[in-house]
Steps between C-alpha positions, in 0.01 A plus 500: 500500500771547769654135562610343812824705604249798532271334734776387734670847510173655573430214762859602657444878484159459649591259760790742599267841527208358659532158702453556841334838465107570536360624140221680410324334225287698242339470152465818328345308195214306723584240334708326823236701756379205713875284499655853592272527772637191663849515440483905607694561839697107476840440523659384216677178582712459157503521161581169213482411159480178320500593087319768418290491816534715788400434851455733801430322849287761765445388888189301572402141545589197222119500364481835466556673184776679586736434165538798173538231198594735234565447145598809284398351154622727190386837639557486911757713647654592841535877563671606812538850688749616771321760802175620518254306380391652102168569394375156295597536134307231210328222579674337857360179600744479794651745717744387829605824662764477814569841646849575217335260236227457241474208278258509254328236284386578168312308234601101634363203313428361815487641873316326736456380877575100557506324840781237512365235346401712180853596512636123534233437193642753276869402572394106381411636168885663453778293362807518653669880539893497476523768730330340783788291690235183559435489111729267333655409167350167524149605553562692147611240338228247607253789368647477207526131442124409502430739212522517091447850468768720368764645709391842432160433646584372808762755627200735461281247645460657941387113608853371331749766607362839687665822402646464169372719266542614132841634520643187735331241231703639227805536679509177662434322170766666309714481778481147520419447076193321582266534194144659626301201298682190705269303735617605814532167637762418228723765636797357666445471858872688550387752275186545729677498846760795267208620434376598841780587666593801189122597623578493840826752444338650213187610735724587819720726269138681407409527862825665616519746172066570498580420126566181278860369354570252310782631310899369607686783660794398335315470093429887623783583678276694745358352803162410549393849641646689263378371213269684253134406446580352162784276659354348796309232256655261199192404326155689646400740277811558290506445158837271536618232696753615696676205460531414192382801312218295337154673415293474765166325433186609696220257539185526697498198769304477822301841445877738483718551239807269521853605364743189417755407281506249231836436494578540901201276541503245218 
């Protein structure tokens, strides 16, 4: 499931082709038919993400429907096309088409028309999003105060903290040798505020490079977009902890597979 860095670099590149430009909107699938209908012939006002949600603002009156919430799930993807507009290809739920763009919308989790208030609704159910400049550290850390579950279920937790994802869990624990299994609101509030602000660079990094990196340029000696797929990453998926060079255990937790380290994390 992409994680929050993708949904603000997709908010960004959308914003940038499309705001202030009159769309056509279509649904090749059928599945969008009616919403597309509405939106079709708009301009598109802007483009933002809060975690893993996406937002698209069309012209129109407050208490109309005229918000995209989309939410890509495991399987939604973003397919885009320079030119001509291309014959439809799979199963598109969404297509925005500008005269030297398509954008296409394939297989989402969610995509649906909201008016404002829906929107505003939908946003109150998101924890706080360290790459949204009105979220703070202390928000985070009050989240994580009134609860006993383990650390490693609240990071994935979207009503805690919106955007971190499988990869970001186990990277911010090792990074900052929290053990999964501790209450988070034993964790050290310093840790916490650390905490949010590696998430906060961590995330930016992935919305600059489309990719994530956790990995020190300097442990590599490459920088960060240069480094191989195998390096960006110092626990996720590798057998070691990069670290330490402890075996890496893998636990299920939260519904995903989480990689941590014993000894990093005792």
């Amino acid at each position: 499931m992409p994680e929050g860095h993708t949904l603000h670099r997709y908010a960004r590149d959308h914003h940038g082709w499309f705001a202030g430009k009159r769309v056509r909107v279509k649904s090749p699938q059928g599945r969008f038919s009616d919403e597309a209908a509405l939106l079709d012939g708009r301009q598109f006002v802007s483009a933002r993400a809060h975690g893993k949600h996406l937002f698209y603002v069309f012209e129109g009156v407050h208490d109309e429907a005229r918000n995209v919430h989309i939410h890509l799930g495991l399987f939604g993807r973003f397919r885009r096309y320079e030119g001509e507009e291309p014959e439809p290809r799979g199963a598109i739920r969404m297509r925005m088409v500008h005269p030297d763009r398509t954008l296409d919308l394939h297989g989402p989790t969610r995509c649906e028309c909201l008016t404002d208030q829906q929107v505003g609704d939908q946003l109150a159910k998101l924890g706080p999003d360290p790459l949204r400049e009105e979220c703070t550290a202390e928000a985070f850390l009050a989240n994580l105060q009134r609860t006993r579950r383990g650390i490693g279920v609240v990071l994935m937790d979207q009503s805690m903290v919106a955007g971190i994802g499988n990869v970001y869990r186990a990277e911010l624990l090792l990074e900052h040798r929290l053990n999964p299994f501790v209450p988070a609101r034993e964790v050290d509030p310093d840790v916490a505020r650390a905490m949010w602000d590696t998430s906060r660079r961590w995330l930016q990094l992935g919305v600059r490079l489309n990719r994530i990196v956790t990995s020190d340029p300097e442990e590599i000696g490459r920088s960060p977009s240069r480094m191989r797929r195998g390096e960006r990453v110092r626990i996720y998926k590798r057998p070691a902890c990069a670290l330490c060079g402890g075996r890496t255990r893998v636990e299920e937790l939260a519904g995903r597979k989480l990689y941590w380290c014993p000894s990093c994390q005792s």
